[in-house]
C-alpha positions in Angstrom: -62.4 -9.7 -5.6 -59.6 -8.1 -3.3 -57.1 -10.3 -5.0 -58.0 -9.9 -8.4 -57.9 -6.4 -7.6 -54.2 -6.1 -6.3 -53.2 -8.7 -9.3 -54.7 -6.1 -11.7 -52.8 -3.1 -9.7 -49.4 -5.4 -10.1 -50.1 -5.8 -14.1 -51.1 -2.3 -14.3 -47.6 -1.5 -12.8 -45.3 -4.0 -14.3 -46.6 -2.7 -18.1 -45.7 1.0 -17.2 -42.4 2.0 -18.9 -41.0 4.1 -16.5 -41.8 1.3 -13.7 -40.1 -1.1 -15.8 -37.1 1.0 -16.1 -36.9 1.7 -12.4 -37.2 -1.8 -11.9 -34.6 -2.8 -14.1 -32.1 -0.6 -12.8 -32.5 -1.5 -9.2 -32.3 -5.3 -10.4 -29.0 -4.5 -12.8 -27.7 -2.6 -9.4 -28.0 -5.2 -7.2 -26.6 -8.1 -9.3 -23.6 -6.1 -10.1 -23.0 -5.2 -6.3 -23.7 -8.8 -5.6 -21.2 -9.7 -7.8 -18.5 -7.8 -6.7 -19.7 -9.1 -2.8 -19.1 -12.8 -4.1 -15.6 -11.8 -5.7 -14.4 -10.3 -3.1 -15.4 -13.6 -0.7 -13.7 -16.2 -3.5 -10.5 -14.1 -2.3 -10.2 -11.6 -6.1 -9.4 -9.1 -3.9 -11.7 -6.9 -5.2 -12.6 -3.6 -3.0 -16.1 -1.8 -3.4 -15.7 1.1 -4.9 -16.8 4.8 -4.3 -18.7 6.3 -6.6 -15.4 9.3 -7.0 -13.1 6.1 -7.7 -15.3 4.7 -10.1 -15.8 8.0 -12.0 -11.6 8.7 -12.1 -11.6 4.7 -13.5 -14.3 6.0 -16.3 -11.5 9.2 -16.7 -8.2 6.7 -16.9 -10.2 4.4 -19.0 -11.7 7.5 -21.7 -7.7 8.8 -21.8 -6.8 5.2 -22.5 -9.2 5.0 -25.5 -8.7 8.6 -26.9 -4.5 7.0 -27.1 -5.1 3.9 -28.8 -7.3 5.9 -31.2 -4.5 8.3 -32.0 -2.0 5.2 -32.4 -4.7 3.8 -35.4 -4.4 7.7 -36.8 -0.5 7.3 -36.2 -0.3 4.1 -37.7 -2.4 5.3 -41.3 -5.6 3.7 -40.0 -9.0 4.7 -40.4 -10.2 4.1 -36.2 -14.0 4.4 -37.7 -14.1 1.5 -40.0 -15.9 -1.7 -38.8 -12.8 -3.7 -37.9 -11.2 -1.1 -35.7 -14.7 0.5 -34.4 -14.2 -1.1 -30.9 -10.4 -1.4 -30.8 -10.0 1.4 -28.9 -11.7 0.8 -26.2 -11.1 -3.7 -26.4 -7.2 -2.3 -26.2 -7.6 0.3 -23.2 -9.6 -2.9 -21.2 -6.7 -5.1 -22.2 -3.7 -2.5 -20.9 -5.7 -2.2 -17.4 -5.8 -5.8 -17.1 -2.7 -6.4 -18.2 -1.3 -3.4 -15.5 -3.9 -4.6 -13.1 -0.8 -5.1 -10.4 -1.1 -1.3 -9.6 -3.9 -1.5 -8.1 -2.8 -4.1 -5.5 -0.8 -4.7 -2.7 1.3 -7.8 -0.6 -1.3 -6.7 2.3 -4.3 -7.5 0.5 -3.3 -10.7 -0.9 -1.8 -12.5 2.0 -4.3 -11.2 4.3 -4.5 -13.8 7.6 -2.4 -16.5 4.7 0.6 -16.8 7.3 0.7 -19.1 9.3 2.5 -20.2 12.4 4.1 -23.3 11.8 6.6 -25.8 13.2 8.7 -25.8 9.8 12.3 -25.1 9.4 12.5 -27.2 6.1 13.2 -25.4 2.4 9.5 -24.9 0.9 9.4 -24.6 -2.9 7.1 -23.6 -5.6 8.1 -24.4 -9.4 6.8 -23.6 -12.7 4.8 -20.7 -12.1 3.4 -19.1 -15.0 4.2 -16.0 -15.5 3.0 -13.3 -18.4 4.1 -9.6 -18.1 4.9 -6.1 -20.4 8.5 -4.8 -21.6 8.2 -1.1 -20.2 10.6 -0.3 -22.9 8.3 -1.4 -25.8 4.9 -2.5 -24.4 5.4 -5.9 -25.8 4.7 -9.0 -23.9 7.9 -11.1 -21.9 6.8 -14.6 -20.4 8.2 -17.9 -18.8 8.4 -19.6 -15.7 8.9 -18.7 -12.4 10.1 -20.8 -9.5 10.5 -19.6 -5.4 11.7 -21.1 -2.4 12.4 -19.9 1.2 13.3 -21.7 4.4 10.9 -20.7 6.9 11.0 -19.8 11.1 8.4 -21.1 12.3 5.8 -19.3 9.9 4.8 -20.6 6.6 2.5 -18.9 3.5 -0.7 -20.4 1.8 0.7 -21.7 -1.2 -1.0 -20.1 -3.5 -0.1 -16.6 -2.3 2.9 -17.1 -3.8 1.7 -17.6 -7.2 -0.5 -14.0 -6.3 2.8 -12.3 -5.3 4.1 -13.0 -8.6 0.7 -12.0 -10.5 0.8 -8.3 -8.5 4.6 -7.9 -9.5 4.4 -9.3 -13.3 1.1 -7.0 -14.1 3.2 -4.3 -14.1 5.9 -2.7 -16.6 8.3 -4.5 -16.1 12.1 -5.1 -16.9 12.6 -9.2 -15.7 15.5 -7.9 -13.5 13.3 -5.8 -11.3 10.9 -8.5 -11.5 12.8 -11.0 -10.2 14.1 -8.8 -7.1 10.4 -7.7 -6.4 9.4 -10.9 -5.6 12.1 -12.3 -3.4 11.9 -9.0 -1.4 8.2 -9.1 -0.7 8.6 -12.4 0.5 10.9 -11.8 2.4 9.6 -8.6 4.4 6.2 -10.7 4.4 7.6 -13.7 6.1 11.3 -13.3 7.5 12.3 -16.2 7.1 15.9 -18.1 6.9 16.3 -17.4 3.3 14.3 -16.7 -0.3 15.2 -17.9 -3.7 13.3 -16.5 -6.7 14.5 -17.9 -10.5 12.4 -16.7 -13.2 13.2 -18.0 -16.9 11.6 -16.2 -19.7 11.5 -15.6 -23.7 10.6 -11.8 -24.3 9.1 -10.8 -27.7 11.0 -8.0 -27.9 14.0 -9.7 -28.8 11.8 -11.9 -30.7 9.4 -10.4 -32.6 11.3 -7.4 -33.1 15.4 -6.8 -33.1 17.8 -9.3 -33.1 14.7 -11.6 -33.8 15.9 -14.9 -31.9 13.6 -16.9 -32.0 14.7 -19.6 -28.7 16.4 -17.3 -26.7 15.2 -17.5 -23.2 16.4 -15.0 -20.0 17.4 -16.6 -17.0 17.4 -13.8 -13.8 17.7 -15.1 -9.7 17.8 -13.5 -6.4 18.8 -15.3 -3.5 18.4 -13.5 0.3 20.0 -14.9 3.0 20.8 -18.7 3.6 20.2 -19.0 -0.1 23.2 -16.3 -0.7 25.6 -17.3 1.7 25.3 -21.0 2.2 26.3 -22.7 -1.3 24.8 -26.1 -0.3 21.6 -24.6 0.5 21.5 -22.5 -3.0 22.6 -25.5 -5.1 20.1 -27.5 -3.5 17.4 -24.8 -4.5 18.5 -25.2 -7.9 18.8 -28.7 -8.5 15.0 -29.1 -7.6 13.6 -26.8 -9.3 15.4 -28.5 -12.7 14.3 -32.2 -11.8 
């Protein structure tokens, strides 16, 4: 009877509405926390946020929306019609991902990555992918992008490079700057001998838009150190990253 009695009190409780909601939001809570828990472990580099930084994200992401809605006005739309109901807000979403790079640093990527290592031999990464925004017209450059350094004695997880280049090219970005960004962090990051950094890229605004060429690709480097001063070392750098 005892039993039957607290399984009646649970039913009771579970078909009250304002139980339910209460219970609902503490589960919603807790899976959303969890989830930023197991992002941050898989190495997203993700922070927890404070509710005041959450509430000036909500602010950054409103002005975003409120923008986009006045370019559909600018442009002779009508932002309330079904098509372009959510735009708005889909495109403010899209610009902070695609600008997401502000909102991270070298220190949290590398984070314990370097290594000491008996190495003094030229370490290269090729064909990393790279997508990024023309700050001059908010349209989309992309391409390739290949590093190399000669390390002393300490070495980076590989894929820290390709994270480098993903804080630098979500950004506004002119490929120039781009391509000097990246060679310097990994430089101040490391110290090593030398860094190389070529990036090769076809940017829409001289495609889409302009002069309208439609293969025209931009080729940018930076060398530091051995890489600038020793021309063996630098032609070597370059012939690999073309076989």
């Amino acid at each position: 009877m005892e039993h039957r009695a607290v399984a009646n009190g649970q039913k009771n409780l579970n078909c009250c509405p304002h139980i339910k909601e209460v219970k609902c939001n503490f589960l919603c809570g807790l899976k959303n926390l969890t989830t930023e828990m197991k992002q941050c472990a898989k190495g997203n580099h993700l922070k927890l946020r404070s509710p005041e930084e959450k509430e000036e994200e909500e602010k950054k992401l409103s002005t975003l929306v409120d923008a986009y809605a006045s370019i559909l006005k600018g442009l002779g739309e009508n932002p309330e019609r079904e098509g372009l109901l959510l735009t708005p807000s889909r495109a403010a979403k899209a610009m902070q991902f695609l600008t997401k790079g502000y909102q991270e640093s070298i220190h949290d990527i590398l984070n314990d990555a370097v290594f000491d290592e008996d190495h003094d031999e030229m370490v290269i990464v090729k064909d990393i992918d790279m997508f990024s925004l023309c700050e001059h017209h908010l349209v989309p450059f992309y391409g390739k992008v290949h590093i190399g350094y000669l390390p002393i004695k300490k070495v980076v997880g590989l894929s820290k490079l390709a994270r480098i280049v993903e804080i630098y090219c979500r950004r506004l970005q002119v490929q120039e700057r781009l391509t000097k960004q990246i060679a310097t962090a990994i430089t101040e990051a490391l110290q090593p001998a030398g860094v190389a950094v070529v990036i090769e890229a076809a940017h829409m605004c001289m495609v889409m838009r302009g002069v309208q060429k439609m293969n025209s690709k931009t080729m940018t480097s930076t060398m530091h150190g051995v890489f600038r001063e020793d021309p063996k070392t630098r032609e070597e750098f370059l012939t690999l990253i073309k076989s």
